[in-house]
C-alpha positions in Angstrom: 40.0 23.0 -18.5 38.9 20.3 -16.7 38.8 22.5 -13.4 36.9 25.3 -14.9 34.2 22.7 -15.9 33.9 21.6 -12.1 33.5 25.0 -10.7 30.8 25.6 -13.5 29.0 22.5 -12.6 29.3 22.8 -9.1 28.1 26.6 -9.6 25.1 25.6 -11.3 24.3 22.5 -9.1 24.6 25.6 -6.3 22.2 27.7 -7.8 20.1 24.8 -8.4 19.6 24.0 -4.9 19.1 27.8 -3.9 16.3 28.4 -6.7 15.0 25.1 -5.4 14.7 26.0 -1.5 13.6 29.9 -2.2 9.6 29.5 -0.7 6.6 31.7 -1.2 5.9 34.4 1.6 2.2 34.4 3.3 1.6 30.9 2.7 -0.9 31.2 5.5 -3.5 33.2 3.4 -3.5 30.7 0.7 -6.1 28.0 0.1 -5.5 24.1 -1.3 -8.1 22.1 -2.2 -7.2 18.3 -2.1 -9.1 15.4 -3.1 -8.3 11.7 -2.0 -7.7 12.4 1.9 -9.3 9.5 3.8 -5.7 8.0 3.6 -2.5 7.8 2.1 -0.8 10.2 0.3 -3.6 13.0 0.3 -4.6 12.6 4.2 -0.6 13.3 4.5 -0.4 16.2 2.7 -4.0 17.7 4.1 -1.9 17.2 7.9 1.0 18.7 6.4 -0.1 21.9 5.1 -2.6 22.5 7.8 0.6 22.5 10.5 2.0 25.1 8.1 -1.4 27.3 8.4 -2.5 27.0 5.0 -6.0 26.8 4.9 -6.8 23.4 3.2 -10.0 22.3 2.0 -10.5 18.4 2.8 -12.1 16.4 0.1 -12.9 13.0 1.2 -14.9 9.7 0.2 -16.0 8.9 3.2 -17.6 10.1 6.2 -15.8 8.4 8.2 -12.8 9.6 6.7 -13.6 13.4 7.1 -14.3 12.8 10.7 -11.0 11.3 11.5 -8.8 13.7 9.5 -10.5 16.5 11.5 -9.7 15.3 15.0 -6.1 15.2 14.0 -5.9 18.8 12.3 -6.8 22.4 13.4 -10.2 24.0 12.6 -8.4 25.6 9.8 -8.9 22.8 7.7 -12.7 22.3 6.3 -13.5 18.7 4.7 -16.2 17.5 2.0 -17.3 14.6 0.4 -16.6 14.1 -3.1 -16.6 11.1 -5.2 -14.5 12.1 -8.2 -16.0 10.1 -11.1 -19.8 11.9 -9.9 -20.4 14.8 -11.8 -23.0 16.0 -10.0 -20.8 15.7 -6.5 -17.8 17.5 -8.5 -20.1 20.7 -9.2 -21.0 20.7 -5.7 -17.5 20.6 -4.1 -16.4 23.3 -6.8 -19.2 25.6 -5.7 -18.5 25.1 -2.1 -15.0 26.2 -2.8 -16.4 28.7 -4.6 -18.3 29.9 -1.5 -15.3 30.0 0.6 -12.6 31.2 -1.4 -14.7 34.5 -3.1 -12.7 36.6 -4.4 -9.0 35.5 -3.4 -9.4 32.9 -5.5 -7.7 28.8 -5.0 -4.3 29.1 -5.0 -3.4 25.4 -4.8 -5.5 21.9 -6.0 -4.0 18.6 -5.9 -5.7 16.0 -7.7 -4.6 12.6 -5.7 -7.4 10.8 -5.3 -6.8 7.8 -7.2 -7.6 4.3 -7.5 -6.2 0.8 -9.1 -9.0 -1.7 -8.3 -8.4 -3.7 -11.6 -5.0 -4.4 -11.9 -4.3 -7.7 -13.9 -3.5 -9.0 -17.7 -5.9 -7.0 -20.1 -7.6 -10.0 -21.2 -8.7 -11.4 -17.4 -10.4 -7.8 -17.4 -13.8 -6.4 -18.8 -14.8 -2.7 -20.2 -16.2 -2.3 -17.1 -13.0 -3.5 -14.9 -10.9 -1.1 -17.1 -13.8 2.0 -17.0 -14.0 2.1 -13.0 -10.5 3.0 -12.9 -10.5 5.7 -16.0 -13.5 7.0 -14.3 -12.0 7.9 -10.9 -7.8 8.4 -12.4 -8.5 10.5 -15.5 -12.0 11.5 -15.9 -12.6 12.2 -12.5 -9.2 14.2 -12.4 -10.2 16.3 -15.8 -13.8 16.6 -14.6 -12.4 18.6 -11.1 -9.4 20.2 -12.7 -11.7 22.0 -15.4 -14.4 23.1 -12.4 -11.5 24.5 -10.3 -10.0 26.3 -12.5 -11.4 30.0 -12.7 -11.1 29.9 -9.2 -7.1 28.9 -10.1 -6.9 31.3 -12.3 -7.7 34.2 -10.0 -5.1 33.5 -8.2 -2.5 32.8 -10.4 -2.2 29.2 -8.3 -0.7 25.9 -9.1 -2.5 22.7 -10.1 -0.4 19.6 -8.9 -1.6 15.8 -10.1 -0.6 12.6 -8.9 0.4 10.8 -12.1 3.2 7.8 -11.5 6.0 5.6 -13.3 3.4 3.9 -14.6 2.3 7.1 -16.5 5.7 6.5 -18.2 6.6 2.9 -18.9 3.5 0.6 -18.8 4.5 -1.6 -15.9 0.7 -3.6 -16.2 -2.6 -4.6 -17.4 -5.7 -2.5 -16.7 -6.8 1.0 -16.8 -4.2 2.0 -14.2 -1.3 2.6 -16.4 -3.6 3.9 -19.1 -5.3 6.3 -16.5 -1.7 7.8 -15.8 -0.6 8.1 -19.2 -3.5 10.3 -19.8 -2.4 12.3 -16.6 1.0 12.8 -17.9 -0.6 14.1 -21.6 -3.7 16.1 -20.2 -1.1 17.7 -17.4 1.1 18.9 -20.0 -1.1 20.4 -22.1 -3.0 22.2 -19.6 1.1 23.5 -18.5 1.3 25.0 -21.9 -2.7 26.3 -22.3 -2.7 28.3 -19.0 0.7 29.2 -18.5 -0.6 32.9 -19.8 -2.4 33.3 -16.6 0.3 32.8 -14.5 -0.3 29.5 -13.1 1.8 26.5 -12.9 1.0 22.7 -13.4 3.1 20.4 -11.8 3.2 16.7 -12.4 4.1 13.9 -8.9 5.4 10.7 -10.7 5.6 8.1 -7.1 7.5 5.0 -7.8 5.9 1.9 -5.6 4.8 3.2 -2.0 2.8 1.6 0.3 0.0 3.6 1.2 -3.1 3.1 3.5 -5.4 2.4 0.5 -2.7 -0.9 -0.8 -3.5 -3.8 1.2 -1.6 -6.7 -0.3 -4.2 -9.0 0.9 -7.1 -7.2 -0.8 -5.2 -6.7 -3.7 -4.5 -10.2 -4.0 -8.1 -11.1 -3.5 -9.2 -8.9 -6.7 -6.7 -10.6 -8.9 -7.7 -14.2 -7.9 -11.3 -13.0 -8.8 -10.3 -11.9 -12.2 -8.7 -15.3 -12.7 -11.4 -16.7 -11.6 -14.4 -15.3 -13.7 -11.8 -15.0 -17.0 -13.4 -17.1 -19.7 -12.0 -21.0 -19.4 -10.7 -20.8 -22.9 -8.8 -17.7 -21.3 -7.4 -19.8 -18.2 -6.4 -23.2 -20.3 -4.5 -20.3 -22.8 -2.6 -18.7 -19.7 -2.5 -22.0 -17.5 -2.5 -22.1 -13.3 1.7 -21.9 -13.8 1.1 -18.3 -14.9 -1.2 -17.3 -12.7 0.7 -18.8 -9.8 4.2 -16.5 -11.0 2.0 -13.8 -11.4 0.7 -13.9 -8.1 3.9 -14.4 -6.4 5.0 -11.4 -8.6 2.5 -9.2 -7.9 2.6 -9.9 -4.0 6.6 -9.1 -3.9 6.1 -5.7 -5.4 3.3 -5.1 -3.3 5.1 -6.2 0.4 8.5 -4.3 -1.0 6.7 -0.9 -1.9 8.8 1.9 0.1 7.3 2.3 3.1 8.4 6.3 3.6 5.1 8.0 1.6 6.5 11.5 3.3 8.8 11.3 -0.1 6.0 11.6 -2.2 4.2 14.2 0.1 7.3 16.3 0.5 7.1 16.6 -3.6 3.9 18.1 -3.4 4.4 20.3 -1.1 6.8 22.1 -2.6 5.2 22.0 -5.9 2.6 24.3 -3.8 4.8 26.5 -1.6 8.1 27.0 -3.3 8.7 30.1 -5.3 9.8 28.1 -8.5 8.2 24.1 -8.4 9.2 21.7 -10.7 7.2 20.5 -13.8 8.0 17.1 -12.9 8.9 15.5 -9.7 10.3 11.7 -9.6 9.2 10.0 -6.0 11.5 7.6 -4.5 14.6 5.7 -6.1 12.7 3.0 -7.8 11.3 5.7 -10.3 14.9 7.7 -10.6 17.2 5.5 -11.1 15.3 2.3 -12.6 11.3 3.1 -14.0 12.4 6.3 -15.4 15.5 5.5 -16.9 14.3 2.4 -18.6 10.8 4.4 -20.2 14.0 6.0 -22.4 15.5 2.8 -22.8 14.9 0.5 -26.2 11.8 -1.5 -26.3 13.9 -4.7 -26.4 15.6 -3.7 -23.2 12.3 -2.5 -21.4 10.8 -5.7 -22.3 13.4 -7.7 -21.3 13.2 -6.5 -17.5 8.8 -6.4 -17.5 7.8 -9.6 -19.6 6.8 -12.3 -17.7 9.4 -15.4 -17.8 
């Protein structure tokens, strides 16, 4: 009995890893658009797919950023600026995909660009602090997804965003968690909505990474200026021994953050080329065997490992 079982696991755990490794054909007449790739995980990816001959379409902040991501690619790859919570600079990047695509259609857009500039305990923060953050990691994201998408539709592609652990266990204060938990809902309802046309939304959930974009020291910086323009009722309630532990917290996570971002990129690059990509993909072994784990876990227990002693 107990022999049987093994071969049927180990069957399935075969097939698994077949279905998993089986990758589209003509990958070279397929074009991604990804937004975010001045650095980090999107400049990455842009690099990646380029080496494969995709033909990816570059969407960057900066000038500065375009510039340097083209000396270091092919003239394949075709950059544009685009500040995702602009509206006006989202219909333009649509319709200059539109331009170059035609009729073929976009077959692959990953939403990374991202940002966590107001990361601290919700009542340091303003509407404002937690809006600049929803603006760029939700809004921003829905705002490009829904522009993109006839062209996604024609070509029955995939639409891969950049959510995180955070998007399933609320690991601080601030939009940033709030932003991914929106990614995770508005992700899985497009999956279901547009499913009918053949195309496939996949969700990247990253556990901590360093990435060009997370200077600890700049980090740091911000969250001493939220302590520092928090109301003084606020800072006598909370007292310097909190914000000290916080600080020393918050700087640990930051310098520990795995270093090896190709785990995340490696995710969403199969999410675009493989035959059958995943709903969900889990980044690094902080988010499998710990974050994830623990978002099914018991409040009690949850809150036991995240609550500030």
């Amino acid at each position: 009995m107990w022999l049987l079982l093994l071969v049927l696991l180990s069957l399935i755990i075969l097939y698994r890893r077949y279905r998993y490794s089986l990758i589209l054909e003509n990958l070279t007449d397929k074009y991604v658009f990804i937004t975010g790739c001045d650095s980090g995980f999107g400049n990455l990816l842009a690099k990646l797919l380029d080496k494969r001959g995709m033909k990816v379409l570059a969407a960057c902040l900066t000038d500065k950023g375009a510039e340097e991501l083209k000396k270091e690619t092919s003239t394949r790859l075709q950059t544009i600026r685009l500040d995702v919570a602009d509206s006006q600079s989202v219909r333009a990047a649509a319709e200059w995909v539109s331009d170059i695509v035609r009729d073929k259609g976009l077959w692959g857009l990953v939403n990374n660009a991202g940002t966590a500039v107001a990361v601290a305990p919700n009542e340091w923060l303003t509407k404002d602090d937690f809006a600049k953050i929803l603006d760029v990691n939700i809004l921003g994201l829905i705002d490009v997804t829904l522009k993109m998408l006839p062209m996604i539709r024609r070509a029955r592609g995939r639409v891969v965003n950049i959510a995180s652990v955070a998007g399933r266990i609320s690991l601080c204060g601030g939009g940033y968690c709030i932003s991914k938990y929106g990614v995770e809902a508005f992700s899985d309802n497009l999956r279901r909505e547009i499913c009918r046309f053949g195309v496939k939304v996949c969700i990247i959930e990253p556990g901590y990474f360093k990435t060009l974009i997370c200077r600890p020291e700049t980090h740091m910086g911000r969250l001493q200026y939220f302590w520092e323009k928090a109301s003084d009722e606020v800072r006598s309630a909370y007292g310097q021994q909190f914000y000290e532990n916080y600080c020393k917290i918050f700087e640990k996570i930051l310098l520990d953050a795995n270093p090896k971002i190709h785990l995340v990129t490696d995710c969403m690059e199969h999410a675009l080329t493989a035959v059958h990509p995943q709903t969900r993909y889990s980044a690094g072994l902080d988010a499998k065997l710990f974050f994830l784990p623990l978002s099914y876990c018991p409040s009690a227990v949850a809150d036991y490992f995240l609550i500030q002693k």
